[in-house]
C-alpha positions in Angstrom: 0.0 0.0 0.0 1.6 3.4 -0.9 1.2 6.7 1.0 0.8 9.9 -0.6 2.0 13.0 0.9 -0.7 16.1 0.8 0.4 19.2 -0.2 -3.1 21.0 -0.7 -5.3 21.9 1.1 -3.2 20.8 4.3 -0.4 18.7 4.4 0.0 14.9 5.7 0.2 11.4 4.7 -2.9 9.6 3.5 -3.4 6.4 1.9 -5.5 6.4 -1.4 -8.6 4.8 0.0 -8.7 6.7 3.3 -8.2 10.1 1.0 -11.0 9.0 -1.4 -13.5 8.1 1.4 -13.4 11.9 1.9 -15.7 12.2 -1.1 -18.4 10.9 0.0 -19.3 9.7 -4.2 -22.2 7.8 -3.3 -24.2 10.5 -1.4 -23.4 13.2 -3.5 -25.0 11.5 -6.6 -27.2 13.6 -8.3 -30.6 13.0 -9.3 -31.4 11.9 -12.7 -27.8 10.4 -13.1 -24.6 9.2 -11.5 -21.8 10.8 -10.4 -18.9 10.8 -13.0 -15.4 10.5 -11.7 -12.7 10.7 -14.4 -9.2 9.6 -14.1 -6.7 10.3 -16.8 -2.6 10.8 -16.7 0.0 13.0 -18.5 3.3 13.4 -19.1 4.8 16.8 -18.2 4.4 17.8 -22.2 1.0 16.7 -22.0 0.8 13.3 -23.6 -1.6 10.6 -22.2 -0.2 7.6 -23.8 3.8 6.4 -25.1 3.2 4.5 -28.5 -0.4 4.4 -27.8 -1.1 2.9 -24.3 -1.2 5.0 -21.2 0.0 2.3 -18.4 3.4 2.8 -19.4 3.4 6.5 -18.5 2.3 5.9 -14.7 3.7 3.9 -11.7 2.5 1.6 -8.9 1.2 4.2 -7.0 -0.9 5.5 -10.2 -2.5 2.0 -10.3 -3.5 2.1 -7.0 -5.1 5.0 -7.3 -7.2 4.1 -10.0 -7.9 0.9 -7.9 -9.3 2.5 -5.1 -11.3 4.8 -7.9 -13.1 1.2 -9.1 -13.5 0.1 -6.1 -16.0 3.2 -5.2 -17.9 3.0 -8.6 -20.9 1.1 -9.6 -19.6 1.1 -13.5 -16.2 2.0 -14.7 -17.1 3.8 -18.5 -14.6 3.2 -21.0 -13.9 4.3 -24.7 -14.2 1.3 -27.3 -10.6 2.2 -29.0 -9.2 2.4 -25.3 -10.5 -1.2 -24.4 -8.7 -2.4 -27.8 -5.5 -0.3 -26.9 -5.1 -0.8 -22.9 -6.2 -4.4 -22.2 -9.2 -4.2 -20.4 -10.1 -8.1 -18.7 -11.5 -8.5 -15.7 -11.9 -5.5 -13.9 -12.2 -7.4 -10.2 -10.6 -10.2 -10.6 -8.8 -10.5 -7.2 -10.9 -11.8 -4.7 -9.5 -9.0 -2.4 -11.3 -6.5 -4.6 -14.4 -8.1 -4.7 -14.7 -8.6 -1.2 -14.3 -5.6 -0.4 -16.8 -4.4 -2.8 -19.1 -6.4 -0.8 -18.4 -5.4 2.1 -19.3 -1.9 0.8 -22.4 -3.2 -0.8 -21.9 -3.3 -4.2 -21.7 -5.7 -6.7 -18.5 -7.7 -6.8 -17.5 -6.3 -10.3 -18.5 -3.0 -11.5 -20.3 -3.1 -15.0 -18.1 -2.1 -17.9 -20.1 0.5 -19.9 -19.0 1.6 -23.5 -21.1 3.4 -26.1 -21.0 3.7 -29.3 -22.7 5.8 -32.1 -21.1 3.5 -35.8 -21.3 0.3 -33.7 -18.1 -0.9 -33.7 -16.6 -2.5 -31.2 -13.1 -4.4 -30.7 -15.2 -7.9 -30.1 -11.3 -9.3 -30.0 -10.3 -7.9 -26.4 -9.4 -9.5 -23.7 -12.3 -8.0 -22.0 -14.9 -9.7 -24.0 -13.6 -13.0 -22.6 -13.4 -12.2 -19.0 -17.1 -14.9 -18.3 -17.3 -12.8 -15.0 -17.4 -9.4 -15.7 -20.3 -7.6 -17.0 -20.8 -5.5 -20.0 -23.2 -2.7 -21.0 -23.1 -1.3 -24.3 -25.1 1.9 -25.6 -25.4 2.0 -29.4 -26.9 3.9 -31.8 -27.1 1.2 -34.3 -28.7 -2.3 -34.2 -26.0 -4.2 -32.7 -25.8 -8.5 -32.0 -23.1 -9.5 -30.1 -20.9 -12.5 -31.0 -20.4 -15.2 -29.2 -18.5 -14.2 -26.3 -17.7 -15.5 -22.7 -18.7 -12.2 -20.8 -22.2 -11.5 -20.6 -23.0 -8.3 -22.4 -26.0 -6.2 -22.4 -26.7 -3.9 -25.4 -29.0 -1.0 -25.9 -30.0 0.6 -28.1 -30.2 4.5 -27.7 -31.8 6.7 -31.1 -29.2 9.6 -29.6 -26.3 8.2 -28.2 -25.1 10.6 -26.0 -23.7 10.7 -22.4 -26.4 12.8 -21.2 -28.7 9.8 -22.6 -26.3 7.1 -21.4 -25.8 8.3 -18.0 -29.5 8.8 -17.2 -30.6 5.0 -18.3 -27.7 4.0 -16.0 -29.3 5.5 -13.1 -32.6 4.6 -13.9 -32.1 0.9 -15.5 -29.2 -0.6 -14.0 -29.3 1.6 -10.8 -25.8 3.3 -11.1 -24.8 5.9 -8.7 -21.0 6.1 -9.0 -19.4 5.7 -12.4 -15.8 6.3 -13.4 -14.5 7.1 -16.8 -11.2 5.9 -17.8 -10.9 7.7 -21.0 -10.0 8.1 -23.9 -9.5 11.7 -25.0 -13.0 12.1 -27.2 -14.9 10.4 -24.4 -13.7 12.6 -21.8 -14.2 15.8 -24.3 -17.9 14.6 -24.9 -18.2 14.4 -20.9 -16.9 17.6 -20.1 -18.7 19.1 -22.9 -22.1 18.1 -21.5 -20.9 18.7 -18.0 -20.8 16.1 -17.0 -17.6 15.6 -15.1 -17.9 16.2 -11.3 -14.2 15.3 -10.2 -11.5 15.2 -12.6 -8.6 13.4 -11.0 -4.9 13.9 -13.2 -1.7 12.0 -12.4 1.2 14.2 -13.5 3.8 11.8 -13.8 7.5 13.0 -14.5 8.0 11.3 -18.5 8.7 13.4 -21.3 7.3 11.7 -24.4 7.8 13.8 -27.3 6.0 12.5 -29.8 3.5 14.6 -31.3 1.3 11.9 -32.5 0.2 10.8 -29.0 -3.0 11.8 -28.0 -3.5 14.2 -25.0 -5.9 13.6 -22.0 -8.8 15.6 -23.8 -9.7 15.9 -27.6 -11.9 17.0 -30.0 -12.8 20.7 -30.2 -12.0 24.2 -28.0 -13.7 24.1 -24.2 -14.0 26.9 -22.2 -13.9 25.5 -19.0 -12.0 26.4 -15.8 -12.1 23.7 -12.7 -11.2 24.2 -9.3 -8.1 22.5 -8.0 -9.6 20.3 -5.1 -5.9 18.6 -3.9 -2.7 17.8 -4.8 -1.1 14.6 -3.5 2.4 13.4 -4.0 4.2 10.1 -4.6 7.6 9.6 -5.4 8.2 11.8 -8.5 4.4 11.6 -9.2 1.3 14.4 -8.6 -1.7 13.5 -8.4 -4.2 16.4 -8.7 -8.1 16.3 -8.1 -10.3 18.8 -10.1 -13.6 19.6 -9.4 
């Protein structure tokens, strides 16, 4: 277990879980919808992935972060072309996770949510053959999955969009907590709608320099400003919290 050093608001030592507990996710949801936590990391010039996968970029003390980040959320929303690029399998599959999930009263396994407006979606992943862990997918096509060992849900939405997404979550599959994982368009479309209610950034000390890397956020100018909630510290690592 690592221990992060606060630098703002106050300083101390906290672990991620007992630092993340101070959010209270569940009780703030709002109605209509759950409440989105995104978690995304950068190198110092800005890239979010080195030859297109972002786990390279971050530490031990990165993962655990975004550990402790599933283990709060109902449904952990991530971008078709990320689950292709990053992965994705099982997102619980430690029994340490899942009991403590239960513990917690939640589902063992958070639901893995994607959407999708073309209806295409990386059926090849190693997430599609996890037989454990659930999957929802919104689509704005017809779509039939294949024959596949995790058992998927599909609808079908006639406007795909997060604001439609997020509220049948709520109201069909009960969400309250959901956590975004990227990539860059899905995050833009979520901050877009605003829909983003913490924004949490590891900073981790990597140069990349390669311009054809995609940043944390893409697809068109936003005019947004957020409020810097905390800044933790691990080795040469920040991790920021936005709100």
């Amino acid at each position: 277990m690592h221990r992060y050093q606060r630098l703002f608001p106050s300083p101390g030592e906290v672990t991620a879980a007992d630092a993340l507990a101070t959010l209270r996710a569940r009780e703030r949801a709002p109605d209509g919808r759950p409440l989105v936590l995104a978690d995304m990391v950068t190198s110092l010039d800005g890239r979010a992935a080195v030859q297109g996968r972002s786990r390279p970029l971050g530490t031990g003390a990165d993962t655990e972060m975004l550990v402790e980040l599933r283990t709060l959320a109902d449904a952990v929303l991530v971008g078709p072309s990320t689950i292709g690029a990053e992965g994705y399998g099982d997102l619980a599959a430690r029994e340490e996770r899942r009991a403590r999930r239960s513990a917690a009263g939640l589902a063992e396994r958070p639901l893995t949510v994607l959407i999708t407006r073309s209806g295409r979606i990386p059926w090849e992943a190693g997430l599609f053959a996890a037989a454990e862990q659930p999957i929802v997918i919104y689509s704005g096509t017809e779509l039939a999955p294949p024959d596949v060992a995790a058992p998927v849900t599909v609808h079908r939405l006639d406007a795909p969009t997060p604001t439609a997404m997020l509220a049948h979550l709520r109201a069909e599959h009960g969400v309250r907590v959901l956590l975004c994982e990227g990539g860059p368009s899905l995050l833009h479309a979520l901050l877009r709608e605003g829909l983003v209610d913490e924004l949490f950034v590891t900073l981790t000390p990597v140069v990349v320099g390669d311009d054809l890397q995609p940043r944390i956020v893409s697809g068109g100018p936003l005019d947004l400003e957020l409020e810097l909630r905390w800044v933790l510290r691990a080795g040469g690592e920040l991790f920021l919290r936005y709100g």
